[in-house]
C-alpha positions in Angstrom: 1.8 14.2 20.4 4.9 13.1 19.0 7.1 14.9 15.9 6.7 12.2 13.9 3.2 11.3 14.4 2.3 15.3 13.6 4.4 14.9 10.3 2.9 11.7 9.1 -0.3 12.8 9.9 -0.2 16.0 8.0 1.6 14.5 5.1 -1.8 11.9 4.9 -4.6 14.7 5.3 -2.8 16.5 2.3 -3.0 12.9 0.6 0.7 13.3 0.0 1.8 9.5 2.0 1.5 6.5 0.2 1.3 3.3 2.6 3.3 -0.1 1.5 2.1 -3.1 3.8 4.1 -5.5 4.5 3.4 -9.5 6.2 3.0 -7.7 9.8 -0.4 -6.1 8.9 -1.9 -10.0 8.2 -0.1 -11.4 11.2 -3.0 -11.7 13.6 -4.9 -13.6 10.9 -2.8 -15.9 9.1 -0.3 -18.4 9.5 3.4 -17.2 10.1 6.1 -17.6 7.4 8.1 -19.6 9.6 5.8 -22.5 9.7 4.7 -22.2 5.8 8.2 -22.7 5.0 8.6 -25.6 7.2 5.4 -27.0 5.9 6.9 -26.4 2.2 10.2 -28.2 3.0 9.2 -31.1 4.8 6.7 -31.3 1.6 9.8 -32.0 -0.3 12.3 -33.2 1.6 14.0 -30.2 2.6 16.0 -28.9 6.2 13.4 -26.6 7.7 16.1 -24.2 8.1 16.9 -23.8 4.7 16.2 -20.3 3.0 12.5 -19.3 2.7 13.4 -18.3 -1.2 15.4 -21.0 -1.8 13.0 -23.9 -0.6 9.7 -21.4 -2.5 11.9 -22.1 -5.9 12.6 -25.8 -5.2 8.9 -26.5 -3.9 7.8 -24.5 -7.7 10.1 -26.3 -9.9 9.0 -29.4 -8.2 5.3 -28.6 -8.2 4.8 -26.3 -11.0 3.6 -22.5 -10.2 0.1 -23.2 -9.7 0.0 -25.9 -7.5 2.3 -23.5 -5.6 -0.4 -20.8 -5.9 -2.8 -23.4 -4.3 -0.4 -24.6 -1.7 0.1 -20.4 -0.3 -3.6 -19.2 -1.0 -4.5 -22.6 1.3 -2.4 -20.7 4.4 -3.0 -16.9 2.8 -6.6 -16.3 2.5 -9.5 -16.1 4.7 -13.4 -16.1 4.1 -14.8 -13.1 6.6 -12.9 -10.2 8.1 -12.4 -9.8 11.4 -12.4 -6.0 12.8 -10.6 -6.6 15.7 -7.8 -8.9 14.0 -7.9 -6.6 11.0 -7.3 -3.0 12.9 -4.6 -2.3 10.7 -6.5 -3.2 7.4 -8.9 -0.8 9.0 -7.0 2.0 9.2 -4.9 2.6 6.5 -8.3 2.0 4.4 -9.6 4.5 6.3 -6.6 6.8 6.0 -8.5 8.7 2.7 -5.5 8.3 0.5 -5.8 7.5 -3.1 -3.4 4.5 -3.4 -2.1 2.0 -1.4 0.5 -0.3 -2.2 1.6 -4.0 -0.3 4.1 -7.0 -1.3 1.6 -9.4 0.6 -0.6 -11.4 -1.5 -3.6 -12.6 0.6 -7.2 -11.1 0.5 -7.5 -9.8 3.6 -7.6 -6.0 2.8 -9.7 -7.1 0.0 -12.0 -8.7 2.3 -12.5 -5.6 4.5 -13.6 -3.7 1.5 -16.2 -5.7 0.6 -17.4 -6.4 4.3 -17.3 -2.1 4.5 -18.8 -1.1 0.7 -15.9 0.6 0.3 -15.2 1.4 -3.7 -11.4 0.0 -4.4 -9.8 -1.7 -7.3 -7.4 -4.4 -6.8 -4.3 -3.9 -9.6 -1.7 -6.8 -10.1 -1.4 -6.6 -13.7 -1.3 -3.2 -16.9 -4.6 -4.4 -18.1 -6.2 -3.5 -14.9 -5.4 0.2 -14.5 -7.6 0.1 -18.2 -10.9 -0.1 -15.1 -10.7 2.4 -12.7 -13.4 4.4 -11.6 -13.7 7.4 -10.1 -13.5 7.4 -6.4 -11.6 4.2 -6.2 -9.1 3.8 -3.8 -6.3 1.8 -5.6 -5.3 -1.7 -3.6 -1.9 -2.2 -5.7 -0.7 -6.1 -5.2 3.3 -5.4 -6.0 4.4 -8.5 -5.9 0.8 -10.4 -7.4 -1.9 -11.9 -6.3 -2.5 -15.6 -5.8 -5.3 -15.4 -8.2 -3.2 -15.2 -11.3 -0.1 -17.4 -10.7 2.5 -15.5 -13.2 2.0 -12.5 -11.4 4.0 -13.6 -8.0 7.1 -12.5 -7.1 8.1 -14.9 -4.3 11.1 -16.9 -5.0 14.4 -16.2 -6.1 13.9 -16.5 -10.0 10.8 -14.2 -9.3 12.6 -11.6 -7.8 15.7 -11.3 -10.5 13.2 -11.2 -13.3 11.3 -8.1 -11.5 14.5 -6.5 -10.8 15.8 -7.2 -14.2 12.5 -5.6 -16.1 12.7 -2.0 -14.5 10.1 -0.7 -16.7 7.4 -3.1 -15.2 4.2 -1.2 -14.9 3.4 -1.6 -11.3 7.1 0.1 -11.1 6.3 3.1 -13.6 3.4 3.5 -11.4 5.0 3.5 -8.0 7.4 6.5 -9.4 4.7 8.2 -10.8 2.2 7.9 -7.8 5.6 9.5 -5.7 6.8 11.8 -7.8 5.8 14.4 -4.5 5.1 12.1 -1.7 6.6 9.9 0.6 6.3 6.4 1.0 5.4 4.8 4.4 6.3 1.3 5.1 3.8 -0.5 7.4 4.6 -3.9 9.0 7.9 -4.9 8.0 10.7 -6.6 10.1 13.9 -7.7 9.5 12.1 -11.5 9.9 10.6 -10.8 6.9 11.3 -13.1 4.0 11.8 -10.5 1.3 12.8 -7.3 3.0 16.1 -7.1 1.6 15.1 -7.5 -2.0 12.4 -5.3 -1.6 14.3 -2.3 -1.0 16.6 -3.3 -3.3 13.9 -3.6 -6.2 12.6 -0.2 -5.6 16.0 1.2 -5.2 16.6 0.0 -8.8 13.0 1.1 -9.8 13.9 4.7 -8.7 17.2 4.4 -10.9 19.1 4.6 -7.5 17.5 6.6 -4.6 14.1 5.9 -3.0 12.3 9.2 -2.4 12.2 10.3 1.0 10.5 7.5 3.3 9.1 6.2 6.4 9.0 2.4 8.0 6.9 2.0 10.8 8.7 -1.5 12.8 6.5 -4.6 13.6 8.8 -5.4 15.5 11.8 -2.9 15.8 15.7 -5.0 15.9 19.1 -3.2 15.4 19.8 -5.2 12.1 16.3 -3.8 10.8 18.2 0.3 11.7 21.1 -0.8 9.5 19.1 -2.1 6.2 17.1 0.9 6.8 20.0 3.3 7.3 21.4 1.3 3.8 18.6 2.5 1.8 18.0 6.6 3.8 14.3 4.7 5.6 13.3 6.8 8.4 12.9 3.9 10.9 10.1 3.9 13.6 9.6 2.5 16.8 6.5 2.1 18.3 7.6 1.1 21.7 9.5 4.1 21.8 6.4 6.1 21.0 4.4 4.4 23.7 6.5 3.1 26.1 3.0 2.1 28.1 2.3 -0.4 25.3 2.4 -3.9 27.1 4.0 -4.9 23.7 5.3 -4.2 20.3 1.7 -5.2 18.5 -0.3 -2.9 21.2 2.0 0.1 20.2 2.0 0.0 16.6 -1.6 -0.6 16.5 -1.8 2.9 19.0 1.0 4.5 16.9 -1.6 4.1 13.6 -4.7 5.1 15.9 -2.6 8.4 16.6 -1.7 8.8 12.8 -5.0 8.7 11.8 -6.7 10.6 14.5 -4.3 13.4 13.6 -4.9 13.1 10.1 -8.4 13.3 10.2 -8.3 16.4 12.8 -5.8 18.3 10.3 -7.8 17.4 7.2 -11.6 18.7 8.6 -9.2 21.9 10.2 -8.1 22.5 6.4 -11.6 22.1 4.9 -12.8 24.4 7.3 -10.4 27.1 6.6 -10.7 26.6 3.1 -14.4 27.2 3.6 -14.1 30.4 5.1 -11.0 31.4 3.5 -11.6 29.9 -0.1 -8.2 30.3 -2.3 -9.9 30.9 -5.8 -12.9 33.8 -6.5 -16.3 32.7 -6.5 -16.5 31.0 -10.1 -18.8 33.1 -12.5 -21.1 31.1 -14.6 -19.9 31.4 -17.9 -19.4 30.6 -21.7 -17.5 30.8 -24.7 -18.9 32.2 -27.9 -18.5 29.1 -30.0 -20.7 27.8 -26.7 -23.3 30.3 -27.2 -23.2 29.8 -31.1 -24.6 26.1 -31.0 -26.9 26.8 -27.4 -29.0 29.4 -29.6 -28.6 27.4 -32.9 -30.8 24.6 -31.0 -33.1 27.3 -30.1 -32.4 27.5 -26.3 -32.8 31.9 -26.2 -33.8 33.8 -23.8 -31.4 32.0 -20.9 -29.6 34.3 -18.5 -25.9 33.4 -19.6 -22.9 35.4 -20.4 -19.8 34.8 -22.7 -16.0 36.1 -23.0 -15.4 39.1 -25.3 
């Protein structure tokens, strides 16, 4: 077992790794960026070639925002899971962690929770952090959901108003959920449309320095190293992991198998330890006087109970 998959592992049994997806975790399910851009310019008249961002902002300030909503949740969303297609869905869900954070905006994780019964709450927006529930695992939309149009951050104007409101709750929460973790960035490439200003966004959200952090490749590229070595991102290859992988999407799905099955093992051996070993005392049933006062003033006597001198 590799270093790296040891330390990931650990860090995930002691819930102390919060996973960002990126566009590479929906790739075996939905349509590539590369031809929804193409789609979106020759909608309007545009060189396929031009930039994604760019030709997002013209297609919005032609269409209006919610037609553009409409046009992406068309090409972004599906109506049943697939397990196979969705391993990776599967496994970071199934990763135990509290919160889990992506810059995608389809419903496929979505759709795995309900397909599974798994208890989750979807945040894009302040007013939904109001909702949790116990025992939820938190399914945080950074950059919106398709659902609720002024929440999407996807052109260029979306991205220098996020950048430009720093105290934006989803990025109050993000330094608060890692005040003592890490991050781990799942399913990113350099191909990806807003990798750049992502890690520039949280850069400026963490007033400068991103806390110490992983990035597991897609697909690993030398210009992906330098923007990671920019921003102090542990970058990970896959294929060097498993050099037996027949190709980049076998090994990063075996790489996450390994992560998980490590942090499952280290998580039941620390249960078990604590069982045998607890930390605390055993607790000692008891109360306070002011406790005792209003028990026996509704006429409950005669309990066996004992209280603090």
């Amino acid at each position: 077992m590799s270093k790296i998959i040891d330390t990931l592992g650990e860090l995930a049994a002691k819930q102390k790794l919060v996973p960002f997806m990126g566009a590479g975790c929906s790739a075996s399910m939905l349509s590539d960026w590369d031809t929804i851009t193409k789609e979106m310019a020759n909608s309007i008249g545009l060189d396929e070639d031009k930039d994604t961002l760019e030709t997002a902002q013209m297609y919005l300030d032609i269409f209006g925002r919610d037609k553009f909503c409409s046009f992406l949740k068309n090409r972004l969303e599906i109506d049943n899971f697939n397990d196979e297609k969705g391993y990776i869905h599967l496994t970071i869900m199934n990763m135990g962690v509290p919160v889990i954070y992506t810059t995608n905006q389809d419903n496929v994780m979505e759709k795995g929770y309900e397909k599974y019964g798994k208890r989750y709450k979807t945040i894009v927006q302040l007013k939904d952090f109001a909702d949790i529930k116990l025992n939820e695992q938190l399914y945080i939309k950074f950059h919106g959901d398709l659902n609720y149009p002024e929440s999407i951050v996807f052109t260029t104007e979306d991205y220098k108003k996020r950048m430009d409101k720093q105290e934006n709750a989803l990025n109050i929460r993000l330094r608060a959920d890692l005040l003592a973790e890490n991050l781990l960035f799942i399913g990113y490439s350099f191909c990806d449309i807003n990798i750049r200003q992502m890690f520039a966004e949280l850069q400026k959200a963490f007033y400068g320095e991103l806390p110490n952090s992983y990035l597991i490749a897609y697909e690993y590229s030398d210009e992906l190293q330098l923007v990671c070595n920019q921003y102090g991102i542990e970058l990970i290859d896959p294929l060097n992991e498993f050099p037996e992988a027949e190709n980049n999407v076998e090994a990063f799905n075996l790489f996450l198998q390994h992560m998980l099955e490590k942090s499952r093992i280290k998580k039941v051996n620390e249960e078990i330890k604590e069982f045998f070993t607890p930390v605390y005392p055993r607790p000692i049933k008891v109360v306070s006087n002011q406790e005792l006062e209003l028990t026996f003033r509704k006429g409950c006597r005669g309990k066996n109970i004992y209280c603090w001198n």
